[in-house]
N, CA, C and O atoms as a GROMACS GRO file, in nm:
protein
  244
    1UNK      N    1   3.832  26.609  17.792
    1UNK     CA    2   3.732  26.688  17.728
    1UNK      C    3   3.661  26.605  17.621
    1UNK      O    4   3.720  26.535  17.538
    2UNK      N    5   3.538  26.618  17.631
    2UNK     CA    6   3.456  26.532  17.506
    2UNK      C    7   3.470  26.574  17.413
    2UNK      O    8   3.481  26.697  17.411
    3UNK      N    9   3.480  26.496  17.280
    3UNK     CA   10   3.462  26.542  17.153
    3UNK      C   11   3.346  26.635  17.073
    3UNK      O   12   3.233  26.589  17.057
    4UNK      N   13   3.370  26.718  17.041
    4UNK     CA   14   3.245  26.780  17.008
    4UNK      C   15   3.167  26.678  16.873
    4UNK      O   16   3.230  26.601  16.800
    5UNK      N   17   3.066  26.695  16.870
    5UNK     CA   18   3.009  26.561  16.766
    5UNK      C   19   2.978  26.683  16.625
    5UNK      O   20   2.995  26.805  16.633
    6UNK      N   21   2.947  26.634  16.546
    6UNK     CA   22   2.900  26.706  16.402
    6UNK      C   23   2.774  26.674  16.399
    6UNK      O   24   2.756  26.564  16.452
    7UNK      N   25   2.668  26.729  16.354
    7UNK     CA   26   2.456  26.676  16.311
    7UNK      C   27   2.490  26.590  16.262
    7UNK      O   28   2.461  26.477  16.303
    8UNK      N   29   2.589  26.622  16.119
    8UNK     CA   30   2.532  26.521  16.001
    8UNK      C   31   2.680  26.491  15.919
    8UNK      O   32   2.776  26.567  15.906
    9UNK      N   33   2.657  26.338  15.864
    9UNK     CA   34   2.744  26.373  15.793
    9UNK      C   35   2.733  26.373  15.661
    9UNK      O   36   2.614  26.384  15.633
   10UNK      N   37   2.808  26.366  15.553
   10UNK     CA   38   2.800  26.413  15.382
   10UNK      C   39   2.831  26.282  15.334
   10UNK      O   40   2.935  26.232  15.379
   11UNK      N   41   2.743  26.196  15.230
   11UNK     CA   42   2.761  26.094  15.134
   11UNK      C   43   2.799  26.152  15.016
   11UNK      O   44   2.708  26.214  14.960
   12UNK      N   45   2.909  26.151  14.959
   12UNK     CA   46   2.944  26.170  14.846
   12UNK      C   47   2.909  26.109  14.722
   12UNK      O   48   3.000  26.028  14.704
   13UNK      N   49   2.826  26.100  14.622
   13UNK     CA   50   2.737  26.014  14.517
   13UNK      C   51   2.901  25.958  14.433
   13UNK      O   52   2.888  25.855  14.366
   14UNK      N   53   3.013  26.007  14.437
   14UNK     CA   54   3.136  25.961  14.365
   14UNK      C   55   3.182  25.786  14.474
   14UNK      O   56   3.265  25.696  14.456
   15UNK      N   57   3.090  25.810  14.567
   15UNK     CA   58   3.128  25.650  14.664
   15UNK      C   59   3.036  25.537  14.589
   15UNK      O   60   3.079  25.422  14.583
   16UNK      N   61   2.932  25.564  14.544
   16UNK     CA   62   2.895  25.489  14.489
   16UNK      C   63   2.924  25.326  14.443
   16UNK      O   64   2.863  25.221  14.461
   17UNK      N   65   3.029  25.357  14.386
   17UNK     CA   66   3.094  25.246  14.299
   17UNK      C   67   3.172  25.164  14.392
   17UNK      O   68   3.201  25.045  14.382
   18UNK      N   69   3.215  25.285  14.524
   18UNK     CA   70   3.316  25.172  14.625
   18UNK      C   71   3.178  25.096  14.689
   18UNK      O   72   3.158  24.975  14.676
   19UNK      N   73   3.099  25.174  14.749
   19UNK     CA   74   2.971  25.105  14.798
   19UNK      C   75   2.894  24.979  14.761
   19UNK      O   76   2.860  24.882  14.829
   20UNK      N   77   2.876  25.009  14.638
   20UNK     CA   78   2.848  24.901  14.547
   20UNK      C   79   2.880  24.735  14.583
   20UNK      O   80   2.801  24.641  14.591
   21UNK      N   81   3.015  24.740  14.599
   21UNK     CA   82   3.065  24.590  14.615
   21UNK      C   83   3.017  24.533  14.750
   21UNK      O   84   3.067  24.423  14.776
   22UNK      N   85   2.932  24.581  14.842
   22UNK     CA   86   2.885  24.572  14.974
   22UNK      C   87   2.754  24.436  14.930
   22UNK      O   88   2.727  24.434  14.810
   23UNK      N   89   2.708  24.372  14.984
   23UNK     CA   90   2.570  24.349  15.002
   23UNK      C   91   2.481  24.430  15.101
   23UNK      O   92   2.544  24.513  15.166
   24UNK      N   93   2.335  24.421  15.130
   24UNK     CA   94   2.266  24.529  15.149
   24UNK      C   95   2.299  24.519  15.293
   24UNK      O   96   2.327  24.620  15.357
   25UNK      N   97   2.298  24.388  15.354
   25UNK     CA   98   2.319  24.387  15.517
   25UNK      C   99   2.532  24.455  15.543
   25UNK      O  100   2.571  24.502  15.650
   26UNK      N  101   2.593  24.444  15.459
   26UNK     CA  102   2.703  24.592  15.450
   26UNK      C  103   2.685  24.673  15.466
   26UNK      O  104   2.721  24.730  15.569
   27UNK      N  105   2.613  24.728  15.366
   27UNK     CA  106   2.572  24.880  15.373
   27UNK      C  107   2.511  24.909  15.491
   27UNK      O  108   2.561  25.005  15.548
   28UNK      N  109   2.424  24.862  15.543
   28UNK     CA  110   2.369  24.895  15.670
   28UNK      C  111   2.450  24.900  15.751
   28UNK      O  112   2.455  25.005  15.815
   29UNK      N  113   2.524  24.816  15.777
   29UNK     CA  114   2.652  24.816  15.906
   29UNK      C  115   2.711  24.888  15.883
   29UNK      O  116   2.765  24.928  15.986
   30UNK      N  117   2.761  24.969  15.752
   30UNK     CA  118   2.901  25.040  15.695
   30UNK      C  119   2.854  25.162  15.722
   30UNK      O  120   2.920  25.254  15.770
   31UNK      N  121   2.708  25.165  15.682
   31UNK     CA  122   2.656  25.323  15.750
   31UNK      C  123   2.666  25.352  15.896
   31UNK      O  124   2.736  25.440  15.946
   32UNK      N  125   2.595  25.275  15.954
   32UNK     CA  126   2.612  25.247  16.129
   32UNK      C  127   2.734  25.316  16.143
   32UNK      O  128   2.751  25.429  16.188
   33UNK      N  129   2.830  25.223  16.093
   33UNK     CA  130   2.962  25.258  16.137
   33UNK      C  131   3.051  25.413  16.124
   33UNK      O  132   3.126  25.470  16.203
   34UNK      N  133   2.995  25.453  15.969
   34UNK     CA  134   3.007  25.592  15.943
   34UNK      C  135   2.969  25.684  16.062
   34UNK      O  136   3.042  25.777  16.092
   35UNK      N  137   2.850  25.657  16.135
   35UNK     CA  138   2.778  25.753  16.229
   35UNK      C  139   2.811  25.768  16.337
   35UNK      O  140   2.804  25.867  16.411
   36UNK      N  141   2.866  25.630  16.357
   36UNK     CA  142   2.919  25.600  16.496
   36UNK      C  143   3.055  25.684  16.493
   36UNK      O  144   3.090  25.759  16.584
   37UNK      N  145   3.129  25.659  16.371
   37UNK     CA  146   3.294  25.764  16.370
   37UNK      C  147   3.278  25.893  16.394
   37UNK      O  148   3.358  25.961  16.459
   38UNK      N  149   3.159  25.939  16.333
   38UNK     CA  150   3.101  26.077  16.293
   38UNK      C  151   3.112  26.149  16.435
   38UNK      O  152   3.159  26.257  16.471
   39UNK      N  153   3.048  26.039  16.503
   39UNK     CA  154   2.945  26.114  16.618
   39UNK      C  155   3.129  26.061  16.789
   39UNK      O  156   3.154  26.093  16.906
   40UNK      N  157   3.179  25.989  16.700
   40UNK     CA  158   3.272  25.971  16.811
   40UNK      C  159   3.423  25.961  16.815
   40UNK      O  160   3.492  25.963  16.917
   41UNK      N  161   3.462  25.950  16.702
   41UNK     CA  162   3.572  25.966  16.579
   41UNK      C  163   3.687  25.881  16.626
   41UNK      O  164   3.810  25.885  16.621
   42UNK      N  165   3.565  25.779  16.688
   42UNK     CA  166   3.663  25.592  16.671
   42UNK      C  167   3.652  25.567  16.536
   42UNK      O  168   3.557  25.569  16.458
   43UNK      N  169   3.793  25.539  16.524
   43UNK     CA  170   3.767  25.424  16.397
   43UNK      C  171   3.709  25.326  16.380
   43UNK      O  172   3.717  25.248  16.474
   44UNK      N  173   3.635  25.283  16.275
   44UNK     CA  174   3.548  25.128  16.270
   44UNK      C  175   3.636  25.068  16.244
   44UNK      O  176   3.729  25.137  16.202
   45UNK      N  177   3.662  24.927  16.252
   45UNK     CA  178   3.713  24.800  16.235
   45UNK      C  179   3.642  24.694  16.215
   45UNK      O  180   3.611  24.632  16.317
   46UNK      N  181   3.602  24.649  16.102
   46UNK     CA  182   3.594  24.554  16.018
   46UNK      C  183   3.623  24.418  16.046
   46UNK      O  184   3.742  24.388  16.042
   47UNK      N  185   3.527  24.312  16.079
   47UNK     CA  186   3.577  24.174  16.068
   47UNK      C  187   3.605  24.140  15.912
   47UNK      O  188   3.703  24.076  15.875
   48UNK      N  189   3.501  24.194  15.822
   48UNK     CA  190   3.509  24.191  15.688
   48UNK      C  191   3.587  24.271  15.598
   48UNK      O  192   3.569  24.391  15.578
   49UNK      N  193   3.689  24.188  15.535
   49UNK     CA  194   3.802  24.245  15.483
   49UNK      C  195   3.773  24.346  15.374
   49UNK      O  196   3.851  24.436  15.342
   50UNK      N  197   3.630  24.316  15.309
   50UNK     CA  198   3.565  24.380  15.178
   50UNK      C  199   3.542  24.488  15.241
   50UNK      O  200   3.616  24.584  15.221
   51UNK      N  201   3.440  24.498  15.326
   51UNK     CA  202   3.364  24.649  15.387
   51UNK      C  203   3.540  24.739  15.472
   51UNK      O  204   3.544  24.862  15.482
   52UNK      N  205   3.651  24.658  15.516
   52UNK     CA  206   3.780  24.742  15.595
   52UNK      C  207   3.805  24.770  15.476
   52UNK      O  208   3.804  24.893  15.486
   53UNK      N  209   3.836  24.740  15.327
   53UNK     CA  210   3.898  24.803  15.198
   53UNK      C  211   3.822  24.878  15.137
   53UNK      O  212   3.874  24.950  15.052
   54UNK      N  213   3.641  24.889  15.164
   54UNK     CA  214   3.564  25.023  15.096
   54UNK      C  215   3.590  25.155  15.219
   54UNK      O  216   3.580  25.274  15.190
   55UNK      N  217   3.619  25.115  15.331
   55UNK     CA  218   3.610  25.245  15.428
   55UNK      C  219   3.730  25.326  15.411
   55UNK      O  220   3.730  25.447  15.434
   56UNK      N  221   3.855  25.246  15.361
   56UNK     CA  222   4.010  25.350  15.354
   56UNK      C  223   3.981  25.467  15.250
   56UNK      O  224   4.012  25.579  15.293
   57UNK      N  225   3.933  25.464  15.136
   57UNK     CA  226   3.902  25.549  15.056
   57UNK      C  227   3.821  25.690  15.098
   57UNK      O  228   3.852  25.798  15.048
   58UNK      N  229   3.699  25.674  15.208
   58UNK     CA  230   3.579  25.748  15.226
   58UNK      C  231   3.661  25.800  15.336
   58UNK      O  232   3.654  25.922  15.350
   59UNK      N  233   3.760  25.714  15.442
   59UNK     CA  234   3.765  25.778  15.574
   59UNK      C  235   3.845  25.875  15.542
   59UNK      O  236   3.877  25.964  15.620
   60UNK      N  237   3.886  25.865  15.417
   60UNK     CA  238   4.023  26.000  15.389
   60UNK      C  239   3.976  26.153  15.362
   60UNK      O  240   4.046  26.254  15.360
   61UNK      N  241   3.818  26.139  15.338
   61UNK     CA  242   3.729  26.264  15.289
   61UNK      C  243   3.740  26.378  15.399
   61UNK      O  244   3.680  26.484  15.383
   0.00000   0.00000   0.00000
């Protein structure tokens, strides 16, 4: 049975500060990756050890 997907998902403005430590081409991928879980609820995996230690915090929401 397929996963049912969600529209949208919720940025919490308290991520901020984990976000932060990203550069901008991060953030872009880290979002990607958010949407992609959202919409398929694989986990992302990280070559980058920085962006795999900002996602443990958010994926717990």
């Amino acid at each position: 049975m397929k996963k049912k997907t969600v529209p949208a998902i919720l940025i919490h403005l308290d991520w901020i500060e984990t976000i932060k430590c990203l550069s901008h081409e991060q953030i872009g991928a880290f979002i990607i990756a958010m949407l992609d879980y959202a919409n398929t609820g694989k986990e992302p995996k990280f070559k980058d050890n920085s962006m795999q230690a900002c996602s443990s915090p958010l994926k717990s929401r």
